[in-house]
N, C-alpha and C positions, 0 to 999 in steps of 0.2 A: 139421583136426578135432581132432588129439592137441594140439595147442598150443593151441586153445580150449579144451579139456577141462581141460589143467596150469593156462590161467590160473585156470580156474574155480574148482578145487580149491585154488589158492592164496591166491584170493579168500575163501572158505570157511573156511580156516585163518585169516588175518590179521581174520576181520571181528569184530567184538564180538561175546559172546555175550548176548544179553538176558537169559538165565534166568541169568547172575549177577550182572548187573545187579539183579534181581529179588531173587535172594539178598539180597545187600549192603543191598538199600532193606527190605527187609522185617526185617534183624536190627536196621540204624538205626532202622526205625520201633518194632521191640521195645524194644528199649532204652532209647529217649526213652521209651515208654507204662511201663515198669516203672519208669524214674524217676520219671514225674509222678505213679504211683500210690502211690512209697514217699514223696514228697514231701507228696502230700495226704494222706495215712495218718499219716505224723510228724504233720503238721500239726495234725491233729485231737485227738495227744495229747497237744501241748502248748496248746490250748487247755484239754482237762482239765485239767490242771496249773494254768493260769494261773484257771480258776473254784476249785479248790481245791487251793491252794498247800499247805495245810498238810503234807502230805506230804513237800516239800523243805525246810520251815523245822524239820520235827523231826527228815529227815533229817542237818542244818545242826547242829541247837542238841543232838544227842545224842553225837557224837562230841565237838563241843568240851567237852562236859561229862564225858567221860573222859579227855579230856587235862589239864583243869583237875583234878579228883579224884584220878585214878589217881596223877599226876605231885602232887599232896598226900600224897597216902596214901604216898608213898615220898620224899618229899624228905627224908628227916631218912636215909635208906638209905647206909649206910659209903660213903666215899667211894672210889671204883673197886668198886664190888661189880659194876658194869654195862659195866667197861671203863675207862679213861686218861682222867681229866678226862670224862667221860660223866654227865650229871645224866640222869636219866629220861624226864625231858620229852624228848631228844634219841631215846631211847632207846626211847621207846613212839608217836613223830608217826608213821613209818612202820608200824606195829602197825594205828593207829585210819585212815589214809586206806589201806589194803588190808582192812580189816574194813568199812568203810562201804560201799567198791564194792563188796564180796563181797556185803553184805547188800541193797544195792538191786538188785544185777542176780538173787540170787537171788529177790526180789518181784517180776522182769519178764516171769513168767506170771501173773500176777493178772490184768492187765487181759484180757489174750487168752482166760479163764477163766473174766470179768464177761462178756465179749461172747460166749462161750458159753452162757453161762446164760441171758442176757436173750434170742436169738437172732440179734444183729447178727453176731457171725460168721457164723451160715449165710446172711445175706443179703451179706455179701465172697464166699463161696463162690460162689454162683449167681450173682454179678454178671459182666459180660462184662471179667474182668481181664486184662494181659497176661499177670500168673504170680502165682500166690497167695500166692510167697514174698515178694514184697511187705509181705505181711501181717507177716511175720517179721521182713524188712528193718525196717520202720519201726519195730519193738518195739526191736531191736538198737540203733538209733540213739539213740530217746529215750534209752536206758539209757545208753547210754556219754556220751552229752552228760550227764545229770546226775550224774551217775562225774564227766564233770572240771570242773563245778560243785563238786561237793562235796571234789574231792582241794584244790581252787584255796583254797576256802575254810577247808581244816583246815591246809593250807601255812602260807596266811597266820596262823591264829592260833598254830600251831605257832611262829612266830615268834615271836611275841607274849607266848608262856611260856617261849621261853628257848630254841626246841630249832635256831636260826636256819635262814636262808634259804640255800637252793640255789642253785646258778648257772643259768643257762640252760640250758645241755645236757645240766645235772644234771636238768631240769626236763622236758626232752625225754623223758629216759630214764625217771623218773618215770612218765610220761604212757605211754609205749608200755610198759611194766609195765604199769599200770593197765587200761590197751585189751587187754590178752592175758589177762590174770587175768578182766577181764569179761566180755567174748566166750564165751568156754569155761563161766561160771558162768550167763549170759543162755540161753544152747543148753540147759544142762542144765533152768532155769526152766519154758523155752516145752515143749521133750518133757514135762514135768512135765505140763501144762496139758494138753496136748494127749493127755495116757495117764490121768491120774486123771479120776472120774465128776464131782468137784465142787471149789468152792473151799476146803468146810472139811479137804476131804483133802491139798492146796496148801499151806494155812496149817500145816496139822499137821507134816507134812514139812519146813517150815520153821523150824518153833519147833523143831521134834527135834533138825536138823542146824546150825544156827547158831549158838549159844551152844559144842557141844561140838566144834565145828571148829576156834573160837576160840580154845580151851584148849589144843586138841590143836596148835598152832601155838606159832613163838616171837613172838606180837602182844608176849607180857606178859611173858615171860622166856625168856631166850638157850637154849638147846639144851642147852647145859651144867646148867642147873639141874636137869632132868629125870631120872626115871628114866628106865633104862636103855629099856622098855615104849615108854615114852612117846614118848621119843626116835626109835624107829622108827616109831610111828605119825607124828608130827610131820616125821618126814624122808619120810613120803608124803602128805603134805597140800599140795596146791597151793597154799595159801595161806601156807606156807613159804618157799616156791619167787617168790615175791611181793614177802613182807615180806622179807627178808635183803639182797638188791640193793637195796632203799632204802635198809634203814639204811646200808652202807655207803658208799651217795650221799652219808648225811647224817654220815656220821663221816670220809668222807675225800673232800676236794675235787680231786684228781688221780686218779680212779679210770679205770678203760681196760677194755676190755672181758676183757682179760687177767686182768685182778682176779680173785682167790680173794675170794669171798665169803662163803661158807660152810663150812661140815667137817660134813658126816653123819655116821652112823657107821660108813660104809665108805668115805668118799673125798672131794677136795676140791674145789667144782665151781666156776668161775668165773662171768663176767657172761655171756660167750657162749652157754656149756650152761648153764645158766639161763634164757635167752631159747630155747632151741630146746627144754627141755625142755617150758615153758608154749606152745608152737605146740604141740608135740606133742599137750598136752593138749587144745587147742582142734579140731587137727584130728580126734583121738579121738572127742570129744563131740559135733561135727560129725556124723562118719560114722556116730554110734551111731544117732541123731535122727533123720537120714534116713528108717527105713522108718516111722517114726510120722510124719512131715510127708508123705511120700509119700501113707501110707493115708487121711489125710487131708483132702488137696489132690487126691485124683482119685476 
């Protein structure tokens, strides 16, 4: 009787348990359904795009027209005034492909803000979705894919006016710059969207904060240029923290994550703490967003 009873109980222990079997198939089946929903959700908004482009080809033909101008308007500029053999154009490519991502992922609550308005967000909301951050997911993606559309294409002309090409891994680093500076400015977009009553409050807040971001940054001139004021506000501007690891992608072709990149006005920070200071930011802006995507989505 006791040695029926042990084997039983051992039987009991070795056998499979269903309910985590059930577990396991039900977060695959979550998973695949929040894929397929941030896939056909992308989807949708690159059909917008592709009915009307014109949004990408201004995003496109406006920065190259500040590389062509700005890099005019200073070429006749002392020679070394910007650094050792450094023309401008070298000197501003990195400036305009961190200000275009800036300003396209700060536009990437508009749309989320159009389908507010019209009502098709609340028909995502009450549709039987895996998770509504799908919704989010597929805003985050379009943006960052036209982010490296438009980094690819101001590379390339940046070439074109003098400021040359990158290596590969220059290009890498490049690119995961660009995907951390977006991220973080996409998060703050959509909380936008999803906390203000309308779009022209969206738009407002955007004409406010983008031009004077711009300035408050080294896009247009090194750190050194500035007042002392300025300086510190520019040494807390994420878009700082952006621009300065490009340029010296693009001024020095053996660079390492060890690289001093910059000098604020307290300290000298390399590629490494550069790169953790912009997660930092993103997970910041992440966490902030939370309880408005939460109030949201339930």
């Amino acid at each position: 009787m006791s040695s029926s009873f042990r084997s039983k109980s051992i039987d009991s222990i070795l056998a499979p348990n269903p309910d985590l079997y059930e577990q396991s198939a039900s977060d695959s089946n979550f998973l695949k359904d929040f894929g397929q929903e941030t896939l056909a959700l992308t989807k949708r908004l690159f059909i917008q795009l592709q009915r009307r482009p014109s949004t990408l080809v201004a995003g496109i033909i406006q920065p190259f027209m500040w590389l062509v101008l700005f890099g005019a308007l200073f070429s006749k500029a002392p020679q070394g005034l910007f650094g050792n053999d450094l023309n401008y154009a070298t000197f501003l490519a990195p400036g305009v492909i961190v200000f275009t991502a800036f300003s396209g992922a700060l536009n990437a609550g508009l749309p989320i803000m159009f389908d507010r308005e019209f009502g098709f967000l609340n028909r995502l909301l009450v549709a039987p979705l895996a998770s509504r951050y799908s919704i989010v997911a597929a805003s985050t993606i379009y943006i960052i894919t036209l982010s490296f559309i438009q980094t690819a294409v101001i590379i390339g002309a940046s070439a074109f006016v003098g400021a040359g090409f990158p290596s590969v891994m220059s290009l890498l680093a490049i690119a995961m710059i660009v995907f951390l500076i977006v991220l973080g400015v996409t998060a703050i977009s959509m909380g936008l969207a999803f906390a203000l009553p309308g779009h022209i409050e969206l738009i407002a807040v955007i004409f406010v904060t983008n031009l004077p971001l711009l300035f408050a940054s080294t896009a247009l001139a090194p750190l050194e240029f500035m007042s002392k004021w300025l300086q510190v506000i520019a040494s807390l501007n994420p878009l700082t923290y952006a621009i300065e690891p490009i340029r010296y992608i693009y001024m020095n072709s053996n660079w390492s994550m060890d690289s001093i990149v910059m000098h604020n006005p307290w300290f000298a920070i390399n590629f490494m703490t550069i790169a953790v200071i912009l997660l930092g930011f993103d997970a910041l802006i992440l966490l902030a967003i939370q309880p408005l995507l939460k109030r949201r989505f339930t």
